[in-house]
NUTORFI-143583 format. One line per 8 residues: number of its first residue (from 1); their letters; for each residue x, y, z of N, C-alpha, C, O. Coordinates in steps of 0.05 Angstrom, whole numbers, plus 5000, padded with zeros to 4 digits. Example, Ala and Ser with C-alpha at 12.3 -4.5 7.8 and 13.67 -1.06 7.14 Angstrom:
% NUTORFI-143583
1 = as = 5264 4886 5156 5246 4910 5156 5264 4934 5156 5285 4934 5169; 5257 4955 5142 5273 4979 5143 5258 5001 5157 5268 5023 5161
END
This chain:
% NUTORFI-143583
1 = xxxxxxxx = 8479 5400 6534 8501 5407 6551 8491 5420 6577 8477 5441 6577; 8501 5403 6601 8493 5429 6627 8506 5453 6627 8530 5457 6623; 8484 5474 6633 8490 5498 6641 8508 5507 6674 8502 5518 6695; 8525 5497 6666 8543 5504 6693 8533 5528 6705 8518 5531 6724; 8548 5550 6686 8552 5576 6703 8528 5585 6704 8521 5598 6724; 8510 5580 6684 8468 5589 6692 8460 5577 6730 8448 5590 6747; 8474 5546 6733 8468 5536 6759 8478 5552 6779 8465 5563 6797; 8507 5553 6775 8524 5568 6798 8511 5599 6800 8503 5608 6822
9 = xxxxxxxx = 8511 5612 6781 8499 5642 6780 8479 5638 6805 8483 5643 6828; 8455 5626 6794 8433 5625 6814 8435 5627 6838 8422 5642 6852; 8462 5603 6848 8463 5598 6879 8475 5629 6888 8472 5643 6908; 8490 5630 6864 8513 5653 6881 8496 5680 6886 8503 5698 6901; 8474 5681 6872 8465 5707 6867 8441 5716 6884 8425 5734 6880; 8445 5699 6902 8432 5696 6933 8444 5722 6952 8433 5741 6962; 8469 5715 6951 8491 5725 6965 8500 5751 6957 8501 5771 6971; 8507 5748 6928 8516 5761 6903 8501 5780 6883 8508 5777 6860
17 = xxxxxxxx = 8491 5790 6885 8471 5791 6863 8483 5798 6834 8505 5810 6834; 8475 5793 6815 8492 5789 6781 8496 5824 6783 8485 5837 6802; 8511 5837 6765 8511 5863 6756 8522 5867 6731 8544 5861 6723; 8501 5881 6716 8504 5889 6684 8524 5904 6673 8522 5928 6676; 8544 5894 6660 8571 5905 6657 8572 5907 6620 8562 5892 6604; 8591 5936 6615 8591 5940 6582 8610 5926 6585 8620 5924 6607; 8621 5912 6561 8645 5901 6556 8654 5912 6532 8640 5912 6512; 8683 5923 6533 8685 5931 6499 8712 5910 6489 8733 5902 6498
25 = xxxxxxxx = 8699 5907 6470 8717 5874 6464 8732 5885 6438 8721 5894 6418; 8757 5883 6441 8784 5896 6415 8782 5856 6405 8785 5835 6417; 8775 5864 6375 8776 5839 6365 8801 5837 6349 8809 5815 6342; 8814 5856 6342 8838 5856 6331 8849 5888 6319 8835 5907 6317; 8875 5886 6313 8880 5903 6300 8886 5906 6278 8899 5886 6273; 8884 5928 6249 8885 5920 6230 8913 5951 6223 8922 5969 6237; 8917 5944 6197 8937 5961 6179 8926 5979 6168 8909 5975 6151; 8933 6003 6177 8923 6030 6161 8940 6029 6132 8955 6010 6129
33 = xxxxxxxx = 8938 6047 6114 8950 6055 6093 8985 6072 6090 9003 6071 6073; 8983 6088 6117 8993 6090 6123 9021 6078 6145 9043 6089 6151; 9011 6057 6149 9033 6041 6162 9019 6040 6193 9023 6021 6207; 9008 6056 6199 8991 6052 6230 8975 6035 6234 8966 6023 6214; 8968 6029 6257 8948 6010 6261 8926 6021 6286 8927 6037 6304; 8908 6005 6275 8878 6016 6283 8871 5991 6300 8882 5969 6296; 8855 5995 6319 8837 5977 6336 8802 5972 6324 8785 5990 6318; 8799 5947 6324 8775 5946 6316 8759 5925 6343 8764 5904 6354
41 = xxxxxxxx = 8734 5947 6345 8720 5933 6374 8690 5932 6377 8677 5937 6356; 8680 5930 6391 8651 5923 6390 8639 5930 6415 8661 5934 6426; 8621 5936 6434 8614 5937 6458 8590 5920 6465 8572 5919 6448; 8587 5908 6488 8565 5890 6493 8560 5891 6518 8577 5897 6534; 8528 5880 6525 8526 5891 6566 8526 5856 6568 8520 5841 6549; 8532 5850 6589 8523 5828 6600 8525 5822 6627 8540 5838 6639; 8517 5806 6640 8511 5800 6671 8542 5789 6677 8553 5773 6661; 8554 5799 6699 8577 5788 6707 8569 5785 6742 8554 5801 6755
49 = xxxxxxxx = 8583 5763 6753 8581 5770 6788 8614 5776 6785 8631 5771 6768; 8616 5788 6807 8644 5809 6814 8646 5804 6844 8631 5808 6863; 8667 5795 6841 8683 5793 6878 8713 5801 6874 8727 5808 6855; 8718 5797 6906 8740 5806 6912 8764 5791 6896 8753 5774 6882; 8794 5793 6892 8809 5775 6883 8820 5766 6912 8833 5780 6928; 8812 5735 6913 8831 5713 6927 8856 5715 6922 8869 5724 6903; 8867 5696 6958 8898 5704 6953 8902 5682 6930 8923 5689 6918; 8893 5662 6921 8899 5630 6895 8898 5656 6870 8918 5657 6855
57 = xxxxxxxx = 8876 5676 6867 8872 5690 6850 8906 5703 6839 8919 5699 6818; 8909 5716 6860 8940 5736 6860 8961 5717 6854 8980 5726 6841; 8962 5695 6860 8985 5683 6851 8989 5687 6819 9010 5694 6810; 8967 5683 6806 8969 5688 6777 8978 5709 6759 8984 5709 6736; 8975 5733 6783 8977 5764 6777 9012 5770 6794 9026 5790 6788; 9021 5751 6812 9042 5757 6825 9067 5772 6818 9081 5786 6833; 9072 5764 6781 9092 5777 6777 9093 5802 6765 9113 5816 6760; 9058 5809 6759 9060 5833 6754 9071 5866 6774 9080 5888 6767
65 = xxxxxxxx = 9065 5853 6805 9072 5870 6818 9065 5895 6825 9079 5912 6836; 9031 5897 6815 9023 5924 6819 9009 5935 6844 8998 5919 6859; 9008 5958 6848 8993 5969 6861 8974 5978 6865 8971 5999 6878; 8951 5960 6853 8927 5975 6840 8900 5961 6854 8903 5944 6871; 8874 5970 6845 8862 5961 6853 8846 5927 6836 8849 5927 6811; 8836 5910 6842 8839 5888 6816 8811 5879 6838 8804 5885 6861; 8800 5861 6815 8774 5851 6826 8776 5819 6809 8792 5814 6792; 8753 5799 6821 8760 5775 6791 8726 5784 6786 8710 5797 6799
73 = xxxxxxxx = 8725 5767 6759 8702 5776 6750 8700 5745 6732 8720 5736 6720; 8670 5731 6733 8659 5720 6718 8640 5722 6705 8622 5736 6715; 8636 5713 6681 8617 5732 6668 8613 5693 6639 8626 5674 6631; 8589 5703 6637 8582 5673 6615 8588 5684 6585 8577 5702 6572; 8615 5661 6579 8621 5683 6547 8650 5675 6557 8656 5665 6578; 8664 5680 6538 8693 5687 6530 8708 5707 6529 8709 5719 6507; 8723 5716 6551 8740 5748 6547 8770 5738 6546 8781 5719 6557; 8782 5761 6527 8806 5758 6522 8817 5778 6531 8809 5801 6530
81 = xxxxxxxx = 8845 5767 6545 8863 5781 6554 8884 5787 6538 8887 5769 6521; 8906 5812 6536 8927 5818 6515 8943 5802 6498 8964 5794 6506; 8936 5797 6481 8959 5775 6466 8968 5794 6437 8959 5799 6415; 8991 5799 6451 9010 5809 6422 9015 5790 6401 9009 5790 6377; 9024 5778 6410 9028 5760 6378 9006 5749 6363 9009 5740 6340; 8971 5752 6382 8952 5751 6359 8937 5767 6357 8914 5761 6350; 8943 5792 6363 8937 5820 6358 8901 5822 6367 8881 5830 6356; 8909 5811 6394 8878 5813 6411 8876 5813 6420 8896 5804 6432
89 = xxxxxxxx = 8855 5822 6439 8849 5824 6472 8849 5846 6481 8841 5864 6467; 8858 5850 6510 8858 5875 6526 8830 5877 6530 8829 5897 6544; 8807 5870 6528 8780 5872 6535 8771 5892 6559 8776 5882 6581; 8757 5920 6560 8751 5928 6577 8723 5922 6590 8703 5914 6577; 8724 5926 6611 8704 5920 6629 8691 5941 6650 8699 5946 6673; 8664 5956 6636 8649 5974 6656 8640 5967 6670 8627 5946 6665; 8639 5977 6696 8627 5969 6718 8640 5998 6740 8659 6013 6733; 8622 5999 6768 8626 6009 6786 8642 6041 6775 8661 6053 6784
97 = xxxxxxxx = 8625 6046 6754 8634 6081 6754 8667 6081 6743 8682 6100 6747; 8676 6057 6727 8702 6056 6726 8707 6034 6692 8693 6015 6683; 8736 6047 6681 8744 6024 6664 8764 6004 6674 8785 6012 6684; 8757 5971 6670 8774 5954 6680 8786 5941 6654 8772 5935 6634; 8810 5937 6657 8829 5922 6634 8824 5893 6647 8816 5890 6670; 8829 5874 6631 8832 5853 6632 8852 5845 6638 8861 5835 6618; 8873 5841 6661 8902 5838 6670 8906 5809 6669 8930 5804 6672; 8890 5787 6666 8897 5757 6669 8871 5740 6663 8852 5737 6678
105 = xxxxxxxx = 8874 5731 6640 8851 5708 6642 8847 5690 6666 8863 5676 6653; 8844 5681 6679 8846 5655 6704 8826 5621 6698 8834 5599 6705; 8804 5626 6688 8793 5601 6675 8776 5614 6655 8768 5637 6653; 8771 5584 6635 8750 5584 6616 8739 5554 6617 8753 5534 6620; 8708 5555 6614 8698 5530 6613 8690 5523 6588 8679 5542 6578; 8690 5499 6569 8679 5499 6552 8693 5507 6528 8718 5505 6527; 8677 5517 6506 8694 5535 6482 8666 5565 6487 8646 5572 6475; 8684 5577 6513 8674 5606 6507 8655 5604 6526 8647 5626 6534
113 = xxxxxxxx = 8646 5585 6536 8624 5582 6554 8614 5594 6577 8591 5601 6580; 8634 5598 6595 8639 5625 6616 8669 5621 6616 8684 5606 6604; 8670 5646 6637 8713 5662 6646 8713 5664 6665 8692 5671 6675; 8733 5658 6683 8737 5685 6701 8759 5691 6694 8777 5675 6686; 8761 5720 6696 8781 5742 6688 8789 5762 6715 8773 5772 6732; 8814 5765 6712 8820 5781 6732 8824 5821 6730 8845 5826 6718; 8816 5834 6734 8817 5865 6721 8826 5877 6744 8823 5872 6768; 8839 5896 6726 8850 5923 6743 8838 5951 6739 8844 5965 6719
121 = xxxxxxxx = 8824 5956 6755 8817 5992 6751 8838 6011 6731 8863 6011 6729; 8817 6026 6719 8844 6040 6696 8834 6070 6704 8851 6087 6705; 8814 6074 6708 8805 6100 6707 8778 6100 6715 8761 6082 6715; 8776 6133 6726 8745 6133 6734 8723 6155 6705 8724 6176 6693; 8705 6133 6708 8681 6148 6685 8692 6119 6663 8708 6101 6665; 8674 6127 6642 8671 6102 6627 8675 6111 6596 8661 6100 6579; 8691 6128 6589 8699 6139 6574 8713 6116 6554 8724 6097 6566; 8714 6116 6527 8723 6098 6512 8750 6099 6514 8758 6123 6515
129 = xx = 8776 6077 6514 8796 6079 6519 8801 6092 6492 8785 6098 6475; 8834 6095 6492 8848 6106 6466 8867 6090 6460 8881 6095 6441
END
């Protein structure tokens, strides 16, 4: 299989250069004993390039209506954005002295192959969410 996003990385990273990002990935949540529920997650670094979000980008994000700061981000791999009904996602994303939520998937190539994902700044420092 061609390596798309290995080709594109290259060109872009002329311009671009890649930057090493933690990712902490909520793979699901499970049932306490109690009746609560717990998050179960993992953390991993990997090379992402990071740009601005396009205005084609915001259309996707339009009805959220926020006022925040948002970036898109591609990264080689599969990130998941919030899905309640299959008790997954929300994926954070370190980078730039800050935690980014995952606010919109926007593409996936492949099964898992690369993303781009759209994030929103949550906070500064890199502190594990709660």
């Amino acid at each position: 299989m061609i390596d798309v996003f290995g080709m594109a990385s290259g060109v872009v990273g002329i311009v671009n250069p890649a930057t090493i990002i933690t990712v902490v990935c909520f793979d699901s949540d499970y049932d306490n004993p109690d009746g609560s529920t717990s998050k179960q997650s993992f953390t991993l670094e990997v090379s992402a390039d990071i740009q601005a979000v396009s205005s084609g980008d915001l259309e996707h994000v339009a009805n959220l209506t926020q006022q925040s700061e948002m970036r898109a981000v591609y990264v080689q791999g599969g990130l998941k954005g919030l899905s309640r009904p299959l008790r997954v996602g929300g994926d954070i994303l370190r980078f730039y002295g800050s935690d980014w939520r995952i606010t919109q998937p926007v593409e996936e190539w492949g099964y898992g192959e690369w993303s781009k994902v759209i994030v929103t700044r949550q906070k500064q420092g890199g502190r594990s969410p709660t």
